[in-house]
C-alpha positions as CSV (number, residue, x, y, z in Angstrom):
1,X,-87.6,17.4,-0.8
2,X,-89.9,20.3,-0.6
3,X,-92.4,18.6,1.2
4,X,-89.6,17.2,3.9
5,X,-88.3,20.4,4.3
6,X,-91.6,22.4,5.1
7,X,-92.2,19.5,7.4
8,X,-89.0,20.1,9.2
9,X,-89.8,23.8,9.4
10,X,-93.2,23.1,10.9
11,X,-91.5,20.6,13.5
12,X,-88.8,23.4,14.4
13,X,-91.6,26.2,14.5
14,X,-93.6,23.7,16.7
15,X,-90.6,23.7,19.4
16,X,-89.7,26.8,19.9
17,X,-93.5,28.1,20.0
18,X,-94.2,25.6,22.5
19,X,-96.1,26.9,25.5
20,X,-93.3,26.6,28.7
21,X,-90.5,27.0,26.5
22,X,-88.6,29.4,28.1
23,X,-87.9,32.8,26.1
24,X,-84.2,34.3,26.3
25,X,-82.9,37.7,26.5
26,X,-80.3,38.9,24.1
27,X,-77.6,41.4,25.9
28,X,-77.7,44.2,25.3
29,X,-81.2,44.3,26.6
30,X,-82.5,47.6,24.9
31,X,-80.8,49.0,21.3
32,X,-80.0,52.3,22.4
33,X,-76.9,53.4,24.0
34,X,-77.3,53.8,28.0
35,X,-75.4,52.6,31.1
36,X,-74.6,52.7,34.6
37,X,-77.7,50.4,35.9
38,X,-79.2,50.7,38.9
39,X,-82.0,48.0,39.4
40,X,-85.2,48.7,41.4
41,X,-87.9,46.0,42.0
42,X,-91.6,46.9,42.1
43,X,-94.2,44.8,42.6
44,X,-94.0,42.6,39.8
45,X,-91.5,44.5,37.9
46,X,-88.1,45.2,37.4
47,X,-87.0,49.0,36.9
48,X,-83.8,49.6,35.3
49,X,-82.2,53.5,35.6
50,X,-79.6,54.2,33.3
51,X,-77.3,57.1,32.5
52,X,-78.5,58.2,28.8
53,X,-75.6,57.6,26.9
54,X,-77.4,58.0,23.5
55,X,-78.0,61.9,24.5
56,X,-74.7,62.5,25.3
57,X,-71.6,64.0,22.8
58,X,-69.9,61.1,22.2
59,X,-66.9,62.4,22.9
60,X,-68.0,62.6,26.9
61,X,-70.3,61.4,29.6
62,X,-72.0,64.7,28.8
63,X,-76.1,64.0,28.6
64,X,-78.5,65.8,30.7
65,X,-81.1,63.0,31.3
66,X,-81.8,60.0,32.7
67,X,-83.4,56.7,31.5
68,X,-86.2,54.2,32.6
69,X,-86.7,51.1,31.8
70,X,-88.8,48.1,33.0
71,X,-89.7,44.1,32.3
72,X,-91.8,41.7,34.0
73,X,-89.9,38.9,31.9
74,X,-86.2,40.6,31.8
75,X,-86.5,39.4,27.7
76,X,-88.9,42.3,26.3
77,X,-88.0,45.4,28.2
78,X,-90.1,48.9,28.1
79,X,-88.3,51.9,27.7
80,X,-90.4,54.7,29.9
81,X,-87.9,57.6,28.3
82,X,-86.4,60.3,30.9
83,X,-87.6,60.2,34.0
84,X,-85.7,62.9,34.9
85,X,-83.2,65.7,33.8
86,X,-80.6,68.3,34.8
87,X,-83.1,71.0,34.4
88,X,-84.8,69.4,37.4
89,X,-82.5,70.7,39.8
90,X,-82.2,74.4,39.4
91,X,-79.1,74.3,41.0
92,X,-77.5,72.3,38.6
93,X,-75.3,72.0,35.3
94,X,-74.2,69.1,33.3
95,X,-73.4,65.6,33.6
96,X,-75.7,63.5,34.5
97,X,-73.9,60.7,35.7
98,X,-74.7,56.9,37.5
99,X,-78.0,57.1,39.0
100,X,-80.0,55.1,41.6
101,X,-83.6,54.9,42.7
102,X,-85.3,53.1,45.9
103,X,-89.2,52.5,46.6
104,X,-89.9,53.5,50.4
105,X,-93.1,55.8,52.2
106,X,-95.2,55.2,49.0
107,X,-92.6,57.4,46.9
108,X,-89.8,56.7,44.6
109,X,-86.9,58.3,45.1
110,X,-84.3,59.0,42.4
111,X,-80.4,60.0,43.3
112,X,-78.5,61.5,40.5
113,X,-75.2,63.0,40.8
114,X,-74.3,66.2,38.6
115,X,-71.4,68.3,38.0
116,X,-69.2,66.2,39.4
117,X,-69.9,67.7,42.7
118,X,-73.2,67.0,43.9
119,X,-75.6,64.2,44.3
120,X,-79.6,65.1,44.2
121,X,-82.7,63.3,45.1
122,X,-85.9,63.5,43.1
123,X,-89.4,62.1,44.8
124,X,-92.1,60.5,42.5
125,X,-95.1,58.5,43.1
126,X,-94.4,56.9,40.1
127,X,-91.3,55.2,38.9
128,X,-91.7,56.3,35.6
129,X,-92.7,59.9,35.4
130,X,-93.7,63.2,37.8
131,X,-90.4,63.4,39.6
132,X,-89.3,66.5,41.2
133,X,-86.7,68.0,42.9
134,X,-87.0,66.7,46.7
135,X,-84.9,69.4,48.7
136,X,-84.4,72.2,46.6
137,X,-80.8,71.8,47.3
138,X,-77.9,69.1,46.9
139,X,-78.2,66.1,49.3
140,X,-74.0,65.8,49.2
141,X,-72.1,69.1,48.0
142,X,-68.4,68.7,47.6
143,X,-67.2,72.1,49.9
144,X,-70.3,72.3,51.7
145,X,-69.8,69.0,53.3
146,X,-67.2,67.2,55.5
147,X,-65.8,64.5,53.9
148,X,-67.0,64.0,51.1
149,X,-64.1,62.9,48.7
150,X,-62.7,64.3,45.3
151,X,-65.9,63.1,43.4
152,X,-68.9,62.6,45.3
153,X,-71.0,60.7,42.3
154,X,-72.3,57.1,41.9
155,X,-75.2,56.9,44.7
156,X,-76.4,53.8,45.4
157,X,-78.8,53.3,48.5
158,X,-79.6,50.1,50.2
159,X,-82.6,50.2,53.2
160,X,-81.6,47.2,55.9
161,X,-84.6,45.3,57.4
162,X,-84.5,46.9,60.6
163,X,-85.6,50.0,58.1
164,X,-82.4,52.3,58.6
165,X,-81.4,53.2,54.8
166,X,-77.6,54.7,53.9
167,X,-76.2,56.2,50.9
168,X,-73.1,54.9,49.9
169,X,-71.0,56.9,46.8
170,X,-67.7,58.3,46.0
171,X,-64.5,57.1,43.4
172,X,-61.1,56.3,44.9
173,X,-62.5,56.1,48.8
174,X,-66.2,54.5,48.8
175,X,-68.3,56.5,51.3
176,X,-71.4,55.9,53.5
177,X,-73.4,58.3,55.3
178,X,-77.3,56.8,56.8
179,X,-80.3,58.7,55.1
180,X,-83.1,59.6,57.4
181,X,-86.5,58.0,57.5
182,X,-87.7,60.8,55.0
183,X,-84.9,59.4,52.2
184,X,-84.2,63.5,51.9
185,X,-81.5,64.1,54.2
186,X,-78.7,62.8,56.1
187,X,-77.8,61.4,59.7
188,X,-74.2,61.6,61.2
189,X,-70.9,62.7,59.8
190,X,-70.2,60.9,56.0
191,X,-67.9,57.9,56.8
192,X,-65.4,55.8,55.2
193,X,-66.1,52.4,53.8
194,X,-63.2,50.4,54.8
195,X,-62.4,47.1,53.3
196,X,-59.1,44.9,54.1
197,X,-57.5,42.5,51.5
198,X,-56.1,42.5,48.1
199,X,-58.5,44.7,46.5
200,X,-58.4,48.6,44.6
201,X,-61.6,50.5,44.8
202,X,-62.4,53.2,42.1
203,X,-66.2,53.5,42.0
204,X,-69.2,52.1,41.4
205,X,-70.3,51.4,44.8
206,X,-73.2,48.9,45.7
207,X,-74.7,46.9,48.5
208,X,-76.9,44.3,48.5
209,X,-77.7,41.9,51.5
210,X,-78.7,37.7,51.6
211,X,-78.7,35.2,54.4
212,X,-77.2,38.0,56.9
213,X,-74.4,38.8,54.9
214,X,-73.7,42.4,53.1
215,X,-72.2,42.4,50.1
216,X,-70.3,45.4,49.3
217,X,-69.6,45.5,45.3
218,X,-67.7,47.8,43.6
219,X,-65.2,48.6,40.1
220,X,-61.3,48.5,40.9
221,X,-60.9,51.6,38.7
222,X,-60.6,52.5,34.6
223,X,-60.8,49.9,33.6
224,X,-62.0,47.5,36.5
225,X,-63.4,44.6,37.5
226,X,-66.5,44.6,39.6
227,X,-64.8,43.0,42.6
228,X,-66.8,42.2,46.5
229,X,-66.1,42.0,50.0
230,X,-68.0,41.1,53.2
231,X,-69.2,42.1,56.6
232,X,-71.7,41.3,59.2
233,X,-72.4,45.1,59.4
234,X,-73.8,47.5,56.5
235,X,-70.9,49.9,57.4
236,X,-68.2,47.1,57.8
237,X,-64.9,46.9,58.0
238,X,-65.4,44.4,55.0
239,X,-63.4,41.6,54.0
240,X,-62.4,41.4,50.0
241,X,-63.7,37.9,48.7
242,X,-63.3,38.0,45.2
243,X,-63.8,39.0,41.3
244,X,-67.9,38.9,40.3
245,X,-67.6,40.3,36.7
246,X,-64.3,40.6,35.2
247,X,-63.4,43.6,33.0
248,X,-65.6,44.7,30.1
249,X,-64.6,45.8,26.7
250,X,-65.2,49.6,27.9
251,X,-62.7,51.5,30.2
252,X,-65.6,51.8,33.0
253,X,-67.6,49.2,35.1
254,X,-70.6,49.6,36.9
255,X,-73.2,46.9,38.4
256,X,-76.5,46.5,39.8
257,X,-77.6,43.3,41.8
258,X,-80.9,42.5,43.5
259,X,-83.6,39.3,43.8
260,X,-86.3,39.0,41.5
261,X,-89.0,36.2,41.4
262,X,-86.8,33.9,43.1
263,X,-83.3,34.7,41.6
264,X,-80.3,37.2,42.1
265,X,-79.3,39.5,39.0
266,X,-77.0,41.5,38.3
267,X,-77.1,44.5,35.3
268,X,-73.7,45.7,34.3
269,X,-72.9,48.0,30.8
270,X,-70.6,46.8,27.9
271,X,-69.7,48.0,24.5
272,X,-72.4,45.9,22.2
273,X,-74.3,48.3,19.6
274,X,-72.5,49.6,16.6
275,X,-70.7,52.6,16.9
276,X,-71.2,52.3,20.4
277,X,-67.8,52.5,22.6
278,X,-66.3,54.1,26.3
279,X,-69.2,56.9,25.8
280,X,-71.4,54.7,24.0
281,X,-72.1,52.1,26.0
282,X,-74.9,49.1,26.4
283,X,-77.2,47.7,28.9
284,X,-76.9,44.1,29.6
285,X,-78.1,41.7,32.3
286,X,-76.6,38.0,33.8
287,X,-77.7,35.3,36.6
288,X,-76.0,35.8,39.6
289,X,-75.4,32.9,42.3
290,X,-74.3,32.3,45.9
291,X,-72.4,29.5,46.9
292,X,-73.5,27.3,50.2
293,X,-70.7,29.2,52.1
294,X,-72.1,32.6,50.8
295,X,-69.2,33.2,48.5
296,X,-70.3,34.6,44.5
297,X,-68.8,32.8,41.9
298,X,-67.5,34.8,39.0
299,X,-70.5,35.3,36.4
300,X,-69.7,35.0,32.9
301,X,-70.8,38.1,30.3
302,X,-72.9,36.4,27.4
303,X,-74.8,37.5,24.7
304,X,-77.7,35.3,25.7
305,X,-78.5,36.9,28.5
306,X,-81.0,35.3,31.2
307,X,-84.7,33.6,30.7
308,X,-88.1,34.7,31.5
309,X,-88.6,34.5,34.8
């Protein structure tokens, strides 16, 4: 018996060590407390920036940094630590909220929104480290700008292929306004993101683009879904299609999609550490699909995760 069963071990051992087996992420991707994803993709690399929630009270989305991390696989993930804090902007004070970073003119830039008022932009020529304040002044400001709605947080920026990049943010109205060629200021008056249908928008804004089609993603509120809609133009009017993630077991929602090596992904945040909760959340990441008529089909939340790539 002890003979069979150290056979059967070695057989078991033999399989799942097997060169082409494929290795499998378990969400959520990183063991400490963070959320918010924005995914950036680098060379042969995928970024992750996260909101730090293991820095903050606990009791609020209170932390003063941000978070980095990155995977060639998207199974064994490096955490970079903060690439970037409050104390960056001298003309900030708390809350370092949802986050987003793009590559573009040999720089990375890094939005942040703070004090519930404001949204920054950092410039590295890393995406890890070395990031500094950009302007030396808020990109949006709440009062200083038209139009800006009653929270101007949640950045997420998305660069077309005809190279014109916009800014899209905001809770309760989703806004756009197009970012110069420099990534560091803005072009035109801040605009509304209209989109008809059976759909409620609270935050979370996000764009991402595939056969011609843009895909405007967003949470329906507290707690939300992470619901789409459609256009033929980055600015719309969009058309609501449908549910992509349903609610999470958190009273917030918040999503990241984008291609890598071949496939669409999208990051979301959940409730899966101990002692983790609404301002404890986790990092986790799914396979995302299109359908032949462009449509997304709902994508399940698993504990798996997705394979090496």
């Amino acid at each position: 018996m002890t003979v069979y069963l150290a056979a059967v071990l070695v057989a078991v051992t033999s399989v799942l060590l097997m060169p082409g087996t494929p290795a499998f992420a378990v969400n959520p991707i990183v063991k400490r407390f963070a959320a918010d994803p924005s995914i950036l993709v680098s060379g042969n690399r995928m970024y992750i920036y996260a909101t730090d929630d293991a820095s903050n009270s606990g009791s609020y989305w209170d932390s003063k940094a941000w978070r980095v991390y990155s995977s060639t696989d998207l199974v064994t993930w490096t955490d970079h630590g903060a690439p970037f804090s409050i104390g960056g902007f001298r003309w900030a004070r708390q809350y370092a909220w949802a986050p987003a970073a793009v590559a573009r003119n040999g720089y990375y830039y890094f939005y942040a929104p703070v004090d519930r008022t404001k949204i920054g932009v950092a410039r590295s020529t890393s995406p890890v480290t070395g990031f500094a304040d950009a302007r030396g002044t808020a990109l949006i400001e709440k009062g200083r700008d038209a139009n800006t709605g009653e929270e101007p947080i949640d950045p997420a920026v998305f660069v077309d292929d005809d190279g014109q990049a916009y800014l899209y943010f905001g809770t309760r109205t989703p806004k756009a306004v197009r970012l110069n060629r420099d990534m560091i200021s803005t072009s035109g008056a801040i605009q509304n993101v209209t989109i008809t249908g059976a759909t409620t928008y609270g935050e979370a804004p996000h764009m991402h683009k595939r056969n011609g089609i843009y895909y405007f993603s967003y949470s329906t509120g507290w707690p939300g879904q992470i619901h789409y809609a459609t256009a033929t133009s980055p600015l719309g009017p969009f058309t609501y299609r449908g549910v992509i993630l349903d609610y999470t077991n958190v009273s917030t929602n918040h999503q990241s999609i984008a291609a890598y090596n071949g496939r669409w992904y999208i990051a979301y945040h959940r409730n899966g550490l101990p002692h983790g909760g609404d301002f404890r959340r986790s990092l986790a990441i799914e396979y995302l699909d299109h359908n032949a008529d462009g449509t997304i089909p709902r994508v399940p939340q698993t504990s798996t995760g997705v394979g090496a790539s």
